[in-house]
SESEMAR-668498 format. One record per residue (C-alpha): residue number from 1; y, x, z; residue in one letter. Coordinates in Angstrom, 1 decimal, padded with zeros to 4 digits. Example, Ala and Ser with C-alpha at 12.3 -4.5 7.8 and 13.67 -1.06 7.14 Angstrom:
// SESEMAR-668498
1, -004.5, 012.3, 007.8, a
2, -001.1, 013.7, 007.1, s
// end
This chain:
// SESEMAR-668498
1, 000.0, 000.0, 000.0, x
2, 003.2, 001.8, -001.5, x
3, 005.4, 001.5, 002.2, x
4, 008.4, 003.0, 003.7, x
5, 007.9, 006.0, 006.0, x
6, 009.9, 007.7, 008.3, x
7, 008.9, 010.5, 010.6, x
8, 010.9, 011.2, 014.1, x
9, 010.3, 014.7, 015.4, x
10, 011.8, 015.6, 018.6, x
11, 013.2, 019.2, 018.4, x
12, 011.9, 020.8, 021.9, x
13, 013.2, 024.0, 023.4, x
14, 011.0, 026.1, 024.3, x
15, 012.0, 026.7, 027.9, x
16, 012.1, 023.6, 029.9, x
17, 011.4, 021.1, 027.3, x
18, 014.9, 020.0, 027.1, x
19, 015.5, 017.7, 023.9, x
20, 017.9, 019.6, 021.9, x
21, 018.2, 017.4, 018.9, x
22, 016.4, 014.7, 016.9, x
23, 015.4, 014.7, 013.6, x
24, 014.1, 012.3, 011.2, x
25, 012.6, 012.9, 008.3, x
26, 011.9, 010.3, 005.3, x
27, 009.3, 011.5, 002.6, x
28, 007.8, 010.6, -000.6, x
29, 004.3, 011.7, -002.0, x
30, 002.6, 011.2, -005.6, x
31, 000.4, 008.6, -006.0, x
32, -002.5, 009.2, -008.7, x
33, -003.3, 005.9, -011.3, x
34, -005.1, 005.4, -014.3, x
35, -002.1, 002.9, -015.4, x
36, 001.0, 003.5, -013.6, x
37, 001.5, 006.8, -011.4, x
38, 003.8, 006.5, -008.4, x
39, 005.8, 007.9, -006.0, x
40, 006.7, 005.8, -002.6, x
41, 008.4, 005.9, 000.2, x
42, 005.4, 006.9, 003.3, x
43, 005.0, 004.3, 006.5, x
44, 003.9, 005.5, 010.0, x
45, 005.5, 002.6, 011.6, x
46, 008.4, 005.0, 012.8, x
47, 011.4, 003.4, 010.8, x
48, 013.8, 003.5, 013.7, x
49, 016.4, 005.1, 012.4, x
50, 016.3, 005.2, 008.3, x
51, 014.6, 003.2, 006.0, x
52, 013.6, 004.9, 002.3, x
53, 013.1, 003.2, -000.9, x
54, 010.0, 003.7, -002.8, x
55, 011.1, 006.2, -005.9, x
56, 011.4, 004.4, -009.2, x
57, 012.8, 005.4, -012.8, x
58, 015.6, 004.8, -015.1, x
59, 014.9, 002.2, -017.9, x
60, 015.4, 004.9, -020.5, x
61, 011.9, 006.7, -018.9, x
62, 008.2, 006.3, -019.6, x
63, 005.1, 006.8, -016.8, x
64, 002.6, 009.0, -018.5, x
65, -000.5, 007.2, -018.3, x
66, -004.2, 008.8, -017.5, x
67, -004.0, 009.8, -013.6, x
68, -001.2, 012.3, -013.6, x
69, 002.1, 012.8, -011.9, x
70, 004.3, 013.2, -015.0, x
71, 006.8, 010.9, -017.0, x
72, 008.2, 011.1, -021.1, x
73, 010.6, 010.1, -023.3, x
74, 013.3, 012.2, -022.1, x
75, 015.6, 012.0, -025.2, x
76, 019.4, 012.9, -023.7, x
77, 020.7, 016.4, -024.3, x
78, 023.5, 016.2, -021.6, x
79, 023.8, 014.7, -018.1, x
80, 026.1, 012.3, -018.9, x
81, 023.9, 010.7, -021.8, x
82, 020.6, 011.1, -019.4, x
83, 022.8, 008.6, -017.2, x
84, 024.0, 006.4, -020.4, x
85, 020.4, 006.7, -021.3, x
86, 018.9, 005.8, -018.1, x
87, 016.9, 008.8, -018.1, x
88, 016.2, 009.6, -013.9, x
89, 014.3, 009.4, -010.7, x
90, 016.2, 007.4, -008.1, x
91, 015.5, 006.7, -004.5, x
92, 017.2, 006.2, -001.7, x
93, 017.9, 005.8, 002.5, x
94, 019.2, 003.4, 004.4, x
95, 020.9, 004.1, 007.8, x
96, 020.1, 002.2, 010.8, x
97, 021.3, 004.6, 013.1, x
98, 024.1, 007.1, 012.4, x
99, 022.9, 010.4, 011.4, x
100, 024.1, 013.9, 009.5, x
101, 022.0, 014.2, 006.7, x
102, 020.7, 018.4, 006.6, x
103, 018.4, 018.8, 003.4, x
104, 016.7, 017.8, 000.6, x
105, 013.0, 019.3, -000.9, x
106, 011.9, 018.7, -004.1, x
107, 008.9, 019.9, -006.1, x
108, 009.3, 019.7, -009.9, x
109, 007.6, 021.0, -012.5, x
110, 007.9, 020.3, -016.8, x
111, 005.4, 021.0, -020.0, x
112, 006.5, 023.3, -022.6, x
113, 008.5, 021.0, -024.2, x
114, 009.7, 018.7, -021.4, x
115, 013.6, 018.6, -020.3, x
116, 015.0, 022.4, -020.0, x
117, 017.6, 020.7, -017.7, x
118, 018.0, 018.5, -014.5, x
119, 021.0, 017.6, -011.6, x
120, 020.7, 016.5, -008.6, x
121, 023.8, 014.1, -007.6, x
122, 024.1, 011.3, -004.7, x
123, 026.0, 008.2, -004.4, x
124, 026.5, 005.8, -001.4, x
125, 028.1, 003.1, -003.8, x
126, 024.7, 002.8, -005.4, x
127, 026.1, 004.9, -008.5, x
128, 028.8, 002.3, -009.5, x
129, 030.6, 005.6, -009.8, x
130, 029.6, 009.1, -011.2, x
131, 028.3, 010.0, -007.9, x
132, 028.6, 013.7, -006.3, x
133, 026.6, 016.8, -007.6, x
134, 024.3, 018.4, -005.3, x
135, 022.6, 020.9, -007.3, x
136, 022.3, 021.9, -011.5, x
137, 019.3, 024.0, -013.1, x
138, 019.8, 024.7, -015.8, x
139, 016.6, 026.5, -017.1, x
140, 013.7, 024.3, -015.3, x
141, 011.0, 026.7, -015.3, x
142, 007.4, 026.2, -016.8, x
143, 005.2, 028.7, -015.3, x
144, 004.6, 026.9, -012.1, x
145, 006.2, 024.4, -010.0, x
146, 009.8, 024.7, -008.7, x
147, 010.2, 023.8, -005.4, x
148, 014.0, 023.6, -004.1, x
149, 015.7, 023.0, -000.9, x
150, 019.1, 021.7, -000.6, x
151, 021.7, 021.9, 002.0, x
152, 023.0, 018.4, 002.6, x
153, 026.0, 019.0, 005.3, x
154, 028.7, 018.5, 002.1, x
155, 027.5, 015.0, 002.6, x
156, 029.1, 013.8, 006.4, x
157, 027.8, 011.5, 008.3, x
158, 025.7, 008.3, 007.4, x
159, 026.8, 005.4, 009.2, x
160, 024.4, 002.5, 010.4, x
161, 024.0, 000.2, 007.2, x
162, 025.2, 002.8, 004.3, x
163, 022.7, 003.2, 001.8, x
164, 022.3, 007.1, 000.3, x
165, 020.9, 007.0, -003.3, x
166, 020.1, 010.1, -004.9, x
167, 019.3, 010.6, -008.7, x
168, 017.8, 013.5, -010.6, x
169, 018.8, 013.2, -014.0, x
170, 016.9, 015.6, -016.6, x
171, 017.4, 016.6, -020.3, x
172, 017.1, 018.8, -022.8, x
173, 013.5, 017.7, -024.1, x
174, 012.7, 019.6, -027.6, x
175, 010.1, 016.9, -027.7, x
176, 010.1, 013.3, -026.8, x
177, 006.6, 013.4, -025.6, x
178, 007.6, 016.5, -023.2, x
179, 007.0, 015.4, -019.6, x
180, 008.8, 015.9, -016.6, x
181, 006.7, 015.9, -012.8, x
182, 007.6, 014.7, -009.9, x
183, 005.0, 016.4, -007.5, x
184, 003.1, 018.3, -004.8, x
185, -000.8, 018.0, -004.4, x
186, -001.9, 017.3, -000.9, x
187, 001.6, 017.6, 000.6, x
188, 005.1, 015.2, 000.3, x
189, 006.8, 015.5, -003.0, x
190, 009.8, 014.8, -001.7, x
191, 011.6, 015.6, 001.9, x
192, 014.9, 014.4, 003.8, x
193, 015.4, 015.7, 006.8, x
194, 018.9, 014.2, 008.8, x
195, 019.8, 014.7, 012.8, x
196, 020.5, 012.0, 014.5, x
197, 024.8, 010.9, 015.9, x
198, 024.8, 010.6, 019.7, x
199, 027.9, 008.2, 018.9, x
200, 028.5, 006.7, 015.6, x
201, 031.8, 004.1, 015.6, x
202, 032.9, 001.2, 013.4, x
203, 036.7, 001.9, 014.3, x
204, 039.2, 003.8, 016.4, x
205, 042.2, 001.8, 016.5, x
206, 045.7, 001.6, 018.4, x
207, 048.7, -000.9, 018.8, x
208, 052.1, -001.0, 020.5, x
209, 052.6, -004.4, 022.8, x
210, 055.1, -006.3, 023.8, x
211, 055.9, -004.5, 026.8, x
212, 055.8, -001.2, 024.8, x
213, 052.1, -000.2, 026.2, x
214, 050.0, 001.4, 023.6, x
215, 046.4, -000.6, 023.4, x
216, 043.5, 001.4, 022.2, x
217, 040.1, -000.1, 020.8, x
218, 037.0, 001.5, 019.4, x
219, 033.3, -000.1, 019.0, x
220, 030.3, 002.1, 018.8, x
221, 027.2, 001.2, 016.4, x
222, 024.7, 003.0, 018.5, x
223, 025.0, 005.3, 021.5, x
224, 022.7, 008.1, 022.4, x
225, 022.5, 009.7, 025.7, x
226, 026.2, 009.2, 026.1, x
227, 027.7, 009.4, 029.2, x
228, 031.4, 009.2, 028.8, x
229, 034.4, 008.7, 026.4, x
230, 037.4, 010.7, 027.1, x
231, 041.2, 009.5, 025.9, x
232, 043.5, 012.5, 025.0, x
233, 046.9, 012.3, 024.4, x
234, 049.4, 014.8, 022.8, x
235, 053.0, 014.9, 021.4, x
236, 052.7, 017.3, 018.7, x
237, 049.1, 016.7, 017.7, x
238, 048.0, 019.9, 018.7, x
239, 048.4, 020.5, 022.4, x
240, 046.2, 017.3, 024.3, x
241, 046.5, 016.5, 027.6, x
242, 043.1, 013.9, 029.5, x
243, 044.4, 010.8, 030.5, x
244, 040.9, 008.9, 031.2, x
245, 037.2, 009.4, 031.7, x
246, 035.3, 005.9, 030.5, x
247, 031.7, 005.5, 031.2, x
248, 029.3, 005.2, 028.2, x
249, 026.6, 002.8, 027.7, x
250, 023.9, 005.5, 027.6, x
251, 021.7, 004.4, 024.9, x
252, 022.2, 000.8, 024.3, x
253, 020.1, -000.8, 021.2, x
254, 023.4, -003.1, 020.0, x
255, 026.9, -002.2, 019.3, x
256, 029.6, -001.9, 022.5, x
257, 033.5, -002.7, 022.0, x
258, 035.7, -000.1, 024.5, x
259, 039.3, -000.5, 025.6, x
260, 042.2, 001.3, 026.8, x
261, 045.7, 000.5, 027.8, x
262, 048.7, 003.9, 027.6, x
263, 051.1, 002.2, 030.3, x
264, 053.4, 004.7, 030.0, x
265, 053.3, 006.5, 026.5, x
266, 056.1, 008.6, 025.6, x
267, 059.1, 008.1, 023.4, x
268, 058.3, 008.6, 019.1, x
269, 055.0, 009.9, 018.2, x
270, 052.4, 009.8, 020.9, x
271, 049.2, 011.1, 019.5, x
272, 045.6, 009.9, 020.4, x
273, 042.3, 011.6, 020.2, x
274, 039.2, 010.4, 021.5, x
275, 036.2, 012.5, 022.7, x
276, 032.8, 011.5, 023.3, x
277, 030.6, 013.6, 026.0, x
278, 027.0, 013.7, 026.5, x
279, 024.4, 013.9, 029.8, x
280, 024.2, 017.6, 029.0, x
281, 027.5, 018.4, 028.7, x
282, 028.1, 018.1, 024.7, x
283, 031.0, 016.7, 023.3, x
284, 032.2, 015.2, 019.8, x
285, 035.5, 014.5, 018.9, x
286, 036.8, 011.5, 016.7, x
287, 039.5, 011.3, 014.4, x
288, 043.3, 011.4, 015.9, x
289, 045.8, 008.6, 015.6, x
290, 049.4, 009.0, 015.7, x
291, 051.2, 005.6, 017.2, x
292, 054.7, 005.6, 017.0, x
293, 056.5, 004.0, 020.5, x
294, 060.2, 003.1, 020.4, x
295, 060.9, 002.4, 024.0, x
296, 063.8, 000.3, 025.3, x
297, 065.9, 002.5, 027.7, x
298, 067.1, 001.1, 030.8, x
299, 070.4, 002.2, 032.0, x
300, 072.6, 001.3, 035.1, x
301, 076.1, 002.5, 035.1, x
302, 078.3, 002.2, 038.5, x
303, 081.1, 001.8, 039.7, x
304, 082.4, -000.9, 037.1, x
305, 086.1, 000.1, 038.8, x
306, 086.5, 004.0, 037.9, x
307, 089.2, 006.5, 039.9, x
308, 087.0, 009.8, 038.8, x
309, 084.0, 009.7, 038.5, x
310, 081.6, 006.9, 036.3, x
311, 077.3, 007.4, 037.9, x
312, 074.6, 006.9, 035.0, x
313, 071.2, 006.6, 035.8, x
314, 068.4, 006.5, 032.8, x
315, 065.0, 005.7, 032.5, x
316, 065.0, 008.7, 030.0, x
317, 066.5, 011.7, 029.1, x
318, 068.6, 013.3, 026.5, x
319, 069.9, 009.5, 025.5, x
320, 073.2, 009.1, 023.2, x
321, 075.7, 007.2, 024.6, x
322, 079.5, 006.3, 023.2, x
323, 082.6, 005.4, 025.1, x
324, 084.9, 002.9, 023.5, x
325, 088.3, 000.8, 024.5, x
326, 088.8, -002.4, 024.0, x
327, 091.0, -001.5, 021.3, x
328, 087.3, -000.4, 019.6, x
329, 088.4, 003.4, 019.5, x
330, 085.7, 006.1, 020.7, x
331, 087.1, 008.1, 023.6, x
332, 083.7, 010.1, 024.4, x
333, 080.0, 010.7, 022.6, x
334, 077.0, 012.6, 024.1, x
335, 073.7, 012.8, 025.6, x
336, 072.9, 011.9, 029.2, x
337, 070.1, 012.9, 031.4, x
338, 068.6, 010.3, 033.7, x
339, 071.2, 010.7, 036.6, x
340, 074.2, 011.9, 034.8, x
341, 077.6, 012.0, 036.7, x
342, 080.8, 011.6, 033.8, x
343, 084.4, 012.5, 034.9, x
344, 086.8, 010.0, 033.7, x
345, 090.0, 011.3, 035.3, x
346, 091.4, 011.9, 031.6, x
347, 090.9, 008.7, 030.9, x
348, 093.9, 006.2, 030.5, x
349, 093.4, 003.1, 032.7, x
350, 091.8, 000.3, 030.4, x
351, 089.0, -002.1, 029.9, x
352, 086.1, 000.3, 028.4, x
353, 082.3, 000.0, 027.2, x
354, 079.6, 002.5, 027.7, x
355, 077.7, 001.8, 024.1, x
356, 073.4, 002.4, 024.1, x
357, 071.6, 001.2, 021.5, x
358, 072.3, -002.7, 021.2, x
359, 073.6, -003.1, 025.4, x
360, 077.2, -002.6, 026.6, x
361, 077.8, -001.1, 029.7, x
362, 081.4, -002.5, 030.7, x
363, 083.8, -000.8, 033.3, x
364, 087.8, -000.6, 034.3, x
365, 089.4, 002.9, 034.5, x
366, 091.8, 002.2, 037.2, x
// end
């Protein structure tokens, strides 16, 4: 029965036993038939984490019959016709859990006057675009079969639900009966190996509120052996200073929405970062948010009936203020501190404002 297969190995140190990773692995081996050879996904029952696709072929390709491995008709002389053509192998992963993918085997081989060429390119639109190239040969060998490893890690992450298709399109047949092979006697044809996230999120978001707090949400997919989120905050995106520690879920089996309200963010760009730390000790860090805050500054001016000396108090520093008469001329401009003391002897006696922002501040210079 042609089933889906994945394969969790737990990556053991040596001293201790401690878990240092887990990784998955999907495979695909040849099946032999008289009519119709294949190549599906395996099954141990394991599918935790991915779920593969059995391998099938392009329209443009033809299984060549008899018990072997191999397929013909390979007519395109680029890549870009072999796609036109429909002249691949295709197969694919599902995430259910977030991983990394790491590496893909292969084991190819083609006759004497099979394709001289192949690519290797994946898609996780399903190839409604070109797709990204993950490795060209150029001069497919035929004195023995090719076996090839390739580094994944250009790839990212795979989030729960994205599907990863892959497609090796070959060409460069002198001969339309020259065969292609897909296969590996007595061993997988075909290997993905991936790691699996500790923490894999569906967003990371922040917003300003009425009363000029900033609100930050996230919501995990899955968690793994995660014992706390961490909320850094900075003002120049580099420099981060802890403001909370909020406890994980550990490893739930559905998805968990988090909160957290900035009471007192600072004025302009206040940026966010948030960090996820595991039981051991291990951290990952998310993506950092810049939320802009425009706070309203409070100000109390006294006495309102000036000899000498006019008293400001702020809620903030360094904050532009203006004198003007009631004849709307500007008599003084500059920046206050929060307690700022202003000496108004100079001043001619009149009916003033102190201007910030929107507010007046009236007072009488006696």
């Amino acid at each position: 029965m042609n089933t889906k297969h994945i394969i969790l190995l737990c990556a053991l140190l040596a001293q201790g036993l401690r878990i240092d990773a887990q990784v998955i692995m999907a495979s695909w081996t040849s099946v032999s038939s008289t009519s119709n050879p294949t190549i599906p996904a395996n099954d141990d029952g394991q599918s935790a984490h991915l779920s593969a696709s059995d391998l099938s072929v392009g329209m443009g390709v033809t299984a060549n019959t008899g018990g072997s491995y191999n397929w013909r008709s390979w007519n395109a002389t680029s890549v870009t016709e072999a796609r036109s053509l429909g002249e691949y192998f295709e197969w694919s992963v599902t995430a259910i859990s977030g991983v990394d993918v790491n590496n893909l085997s292969i084991k190819y081989d083609r006759s004497p006057t099979g394709p001289q060429s192949m690519e290797i390119h994946a898609s996780t639109d399903g190839f409604a675009s070109a797709g990204t190239v993950l490795y060209t040969d150029p001069t497919v060998s035929t004195s023995g079969e090719n076996a090839l490893g390739i580094p994944l890690g250009s790839l990212g992450s795979v989030t729960p639900g994205m599907t990863l298709t892959f497609r090796l399109y070959a060409f460069g047949a002198t001969q339309s009966a020259g065969t292609f092979d897909l296969e590996n006697f007595g061993a997988n044809t075909i290997e993905l190996t991936a790691s699996l996230l500790p923490v894999t999120l569906s967003h990371f978001d922040g917003s300003v509120n009425e009363e000029h707090e900033v609100t930050l949400e996230w919501e995990t997919h899955t968690e793994i052996d995660n014992d706390y989120f961490a909320i850094d905050r900075s003002v120049d995106g580099v420099n981060f200073t802890e403001l909370i520690r909020i406890a994980g879920q550990g490893s739930p089996n559905n998805s968990t929405k988090y909160s957290y309200v900035d009471p007192a963010p600072r004025q302009g760009l206040n940026y966010y970062r948030l960090r996820q730390v595991d039981f051991d000790g291990s951290e990952n860090s998310f993506r950092i948010i810049p939320i802009s805050v425009e706070l309203k500054t409070q100000l109390r001016v006294f006495p309102t009936l000036v000899d000498h000396y006019l008293f400001i108090q702020s809620s903030r520093d360094n904050v532009p203020i203006r004198i003007i008469g009631y004849d709307g001329q500007t008599y003084h401009e500059s920046r206050v501190s929060s307690r700022e003391v202003l000496n108004m002897s100079t001043l001619a006696p009149g009916y003033y404002y102190i201007i910030l922002e929107s507010e007046s501040y009236p007072f009488i210079k006696q």
